[in-house]
PAMAR-636232 format. One record per residue: residue number from 0; x, y, z of N, C-alpha, C in turn. Coordinates in steps of 0.02 Angstrom, whole numbers, plus 50000, padded with zeros to 5 digits. Layout:
BEGIN
 resi   n.u   n.v   n.w  ca.u  ca.v  ca.w   c.u   c.v   c.w
  NUM     X     Y     Z     X     Y     Z     X     Y     Z
...
end
This chain:
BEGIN
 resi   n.u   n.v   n.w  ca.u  ca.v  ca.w   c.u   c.v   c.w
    0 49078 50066 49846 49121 50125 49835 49178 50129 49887
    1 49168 50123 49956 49206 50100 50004 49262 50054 49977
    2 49247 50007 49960 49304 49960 49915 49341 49993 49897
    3 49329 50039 49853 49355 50059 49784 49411 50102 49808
    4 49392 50167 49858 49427 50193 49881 49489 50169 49929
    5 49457 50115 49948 49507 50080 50009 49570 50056 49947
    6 49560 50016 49891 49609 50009 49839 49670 50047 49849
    7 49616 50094 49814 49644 50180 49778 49702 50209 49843
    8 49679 50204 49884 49713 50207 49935 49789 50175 49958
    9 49753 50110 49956 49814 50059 49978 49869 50062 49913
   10 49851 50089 49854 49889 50087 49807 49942 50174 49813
   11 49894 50214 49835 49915 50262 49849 49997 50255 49899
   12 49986 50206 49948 50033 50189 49990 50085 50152 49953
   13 50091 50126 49911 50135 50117 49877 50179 50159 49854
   14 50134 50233 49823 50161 50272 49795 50217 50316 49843
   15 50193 50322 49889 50229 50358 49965 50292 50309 50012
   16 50282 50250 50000 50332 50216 50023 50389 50213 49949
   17 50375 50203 49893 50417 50214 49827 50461 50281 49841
   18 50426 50320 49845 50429 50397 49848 50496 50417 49915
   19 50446 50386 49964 50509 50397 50022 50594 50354 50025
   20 50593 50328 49945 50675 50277 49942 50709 50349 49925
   21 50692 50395 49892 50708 50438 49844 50689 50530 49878
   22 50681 50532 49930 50662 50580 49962 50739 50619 50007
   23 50786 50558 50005 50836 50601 50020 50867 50656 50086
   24 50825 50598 50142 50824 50682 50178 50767 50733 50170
   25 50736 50722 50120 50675 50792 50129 50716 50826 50076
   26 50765 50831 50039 50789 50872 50025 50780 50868 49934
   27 50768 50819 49939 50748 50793 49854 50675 50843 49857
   28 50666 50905 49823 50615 50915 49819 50537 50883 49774
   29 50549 50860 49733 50512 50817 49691 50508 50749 49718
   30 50530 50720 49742 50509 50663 49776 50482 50673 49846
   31 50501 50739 49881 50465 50742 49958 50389 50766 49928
   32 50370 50800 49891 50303 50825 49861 50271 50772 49845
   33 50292 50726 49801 50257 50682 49782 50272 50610 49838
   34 50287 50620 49884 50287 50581 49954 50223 50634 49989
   35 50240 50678 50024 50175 50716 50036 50139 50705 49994
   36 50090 50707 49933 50030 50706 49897 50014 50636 49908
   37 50068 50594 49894 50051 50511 49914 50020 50481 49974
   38 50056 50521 50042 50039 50495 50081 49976 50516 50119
   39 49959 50602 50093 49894 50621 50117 49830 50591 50062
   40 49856 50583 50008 49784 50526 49967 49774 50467 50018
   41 49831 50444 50015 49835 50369 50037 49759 50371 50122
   42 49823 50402 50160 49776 50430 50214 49698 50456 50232
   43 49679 50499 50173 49635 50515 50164 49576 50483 50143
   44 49595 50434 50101 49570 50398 50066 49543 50318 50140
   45 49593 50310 50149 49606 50246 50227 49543 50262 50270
   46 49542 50345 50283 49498 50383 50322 49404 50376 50293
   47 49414 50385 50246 49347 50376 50202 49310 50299 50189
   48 49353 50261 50181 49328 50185 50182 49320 50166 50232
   49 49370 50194 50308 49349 50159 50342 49287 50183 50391
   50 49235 50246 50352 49187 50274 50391 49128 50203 50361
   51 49129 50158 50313 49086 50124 50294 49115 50035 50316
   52 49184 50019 50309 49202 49962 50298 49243 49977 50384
   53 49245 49903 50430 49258 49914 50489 49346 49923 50498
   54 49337 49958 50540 49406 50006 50541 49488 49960 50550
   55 49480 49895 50588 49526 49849 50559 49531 49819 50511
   56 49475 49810 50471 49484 49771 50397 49520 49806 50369
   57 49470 49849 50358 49509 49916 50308 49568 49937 50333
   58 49602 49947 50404 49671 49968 50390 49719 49900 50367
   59 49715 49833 50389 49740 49765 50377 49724 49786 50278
   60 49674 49787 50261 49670 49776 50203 49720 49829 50151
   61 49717 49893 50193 49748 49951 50154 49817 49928 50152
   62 49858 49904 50221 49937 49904 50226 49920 49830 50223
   63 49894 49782 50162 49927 49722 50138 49932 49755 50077
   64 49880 49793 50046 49886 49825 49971 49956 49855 49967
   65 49969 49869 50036 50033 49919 50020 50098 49895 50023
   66 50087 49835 50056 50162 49789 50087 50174 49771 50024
   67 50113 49728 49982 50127 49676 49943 50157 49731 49885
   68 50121 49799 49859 50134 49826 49811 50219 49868 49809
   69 50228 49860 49884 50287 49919 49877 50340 49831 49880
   70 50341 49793 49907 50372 49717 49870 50367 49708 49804
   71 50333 49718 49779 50315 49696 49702 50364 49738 49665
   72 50347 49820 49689 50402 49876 49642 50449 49864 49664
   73 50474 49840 49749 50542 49843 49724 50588 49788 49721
   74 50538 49710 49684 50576 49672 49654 50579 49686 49570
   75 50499 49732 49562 50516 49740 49470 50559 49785 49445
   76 50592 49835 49505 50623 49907 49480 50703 49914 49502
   77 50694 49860 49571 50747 49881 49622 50805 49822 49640
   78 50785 49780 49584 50814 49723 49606 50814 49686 49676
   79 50747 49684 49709 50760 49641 49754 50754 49583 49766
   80 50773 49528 49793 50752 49451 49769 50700 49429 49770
   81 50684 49383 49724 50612 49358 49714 50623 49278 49727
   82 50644 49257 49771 50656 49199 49806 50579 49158 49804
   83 50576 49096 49814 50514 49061 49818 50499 49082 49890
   84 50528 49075 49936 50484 49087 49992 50443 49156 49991
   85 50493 49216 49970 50447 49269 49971 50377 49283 49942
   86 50399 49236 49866 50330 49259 49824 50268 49207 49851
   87 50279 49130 49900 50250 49114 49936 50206 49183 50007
   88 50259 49197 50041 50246 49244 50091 50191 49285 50053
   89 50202 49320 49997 50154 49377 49968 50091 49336 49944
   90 50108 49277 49916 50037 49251 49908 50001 49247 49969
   91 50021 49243 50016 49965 49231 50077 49944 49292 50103
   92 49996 49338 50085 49946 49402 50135 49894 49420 50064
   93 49895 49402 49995 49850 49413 49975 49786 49384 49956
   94 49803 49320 49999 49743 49282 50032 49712 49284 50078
   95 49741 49332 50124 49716 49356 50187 49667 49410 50171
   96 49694 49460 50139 49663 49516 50099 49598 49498 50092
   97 49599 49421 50043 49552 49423 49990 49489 49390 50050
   98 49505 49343 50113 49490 49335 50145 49440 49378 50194
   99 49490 49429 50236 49462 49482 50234 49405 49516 50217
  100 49410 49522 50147 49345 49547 50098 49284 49510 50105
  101 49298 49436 50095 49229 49400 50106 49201 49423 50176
  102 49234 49426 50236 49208 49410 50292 49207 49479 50301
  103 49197 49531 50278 49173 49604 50313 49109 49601 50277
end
């Protein structure tokens, strides 16, 4: 269950780094709310996995979920380059991840 949440989480962080392109200053009200709700799941969630799963995995594991995912949106949304080295680079931190997982 720890897993699951740690995900839920790291995906959460996606949502709050997306959120904060579009926040404007604070002044975008609909994107600072849904930056706040993002980033206290995200957090909350980081907090809860890591009372079971050890507290560097789980944060390494949460902010690769989040590096790789907020890269991913903003080469599918934002046009950013998807060069071979990068999508190399992202394959490895999500080998590290997966790495990670075995060895906790």
């Amino acid at each position: 269950m720890a897993w699951l949440l740690l995900i839920v989480g790291g995906l959460f962080e996606v949502g709050f780094t997306t959120s904060l392109r579009f926040v404007e200053g604070f002044r975008n009200l609909h994107w600072t709310l849904a930056f706040l709700a993002s980033v206290t799941l995200s957090m909350g969630l980081l907090e809860r996995a890591a009372r079971t799963i050890p507290m560097g995995t789980a944060y390494a594991v949460w902010g690769g979920i989040g590096a790789v995912g907020t890269v991913a949106v903003g080469m599918a949304f934002f046009d950013e380059p998807t060069t071979t080295i990068r999508l190399l680079l992202i394959l490895a931190i999500v080998a590290a991840i997966a790495v990670l997982k075995l060895t906790a």
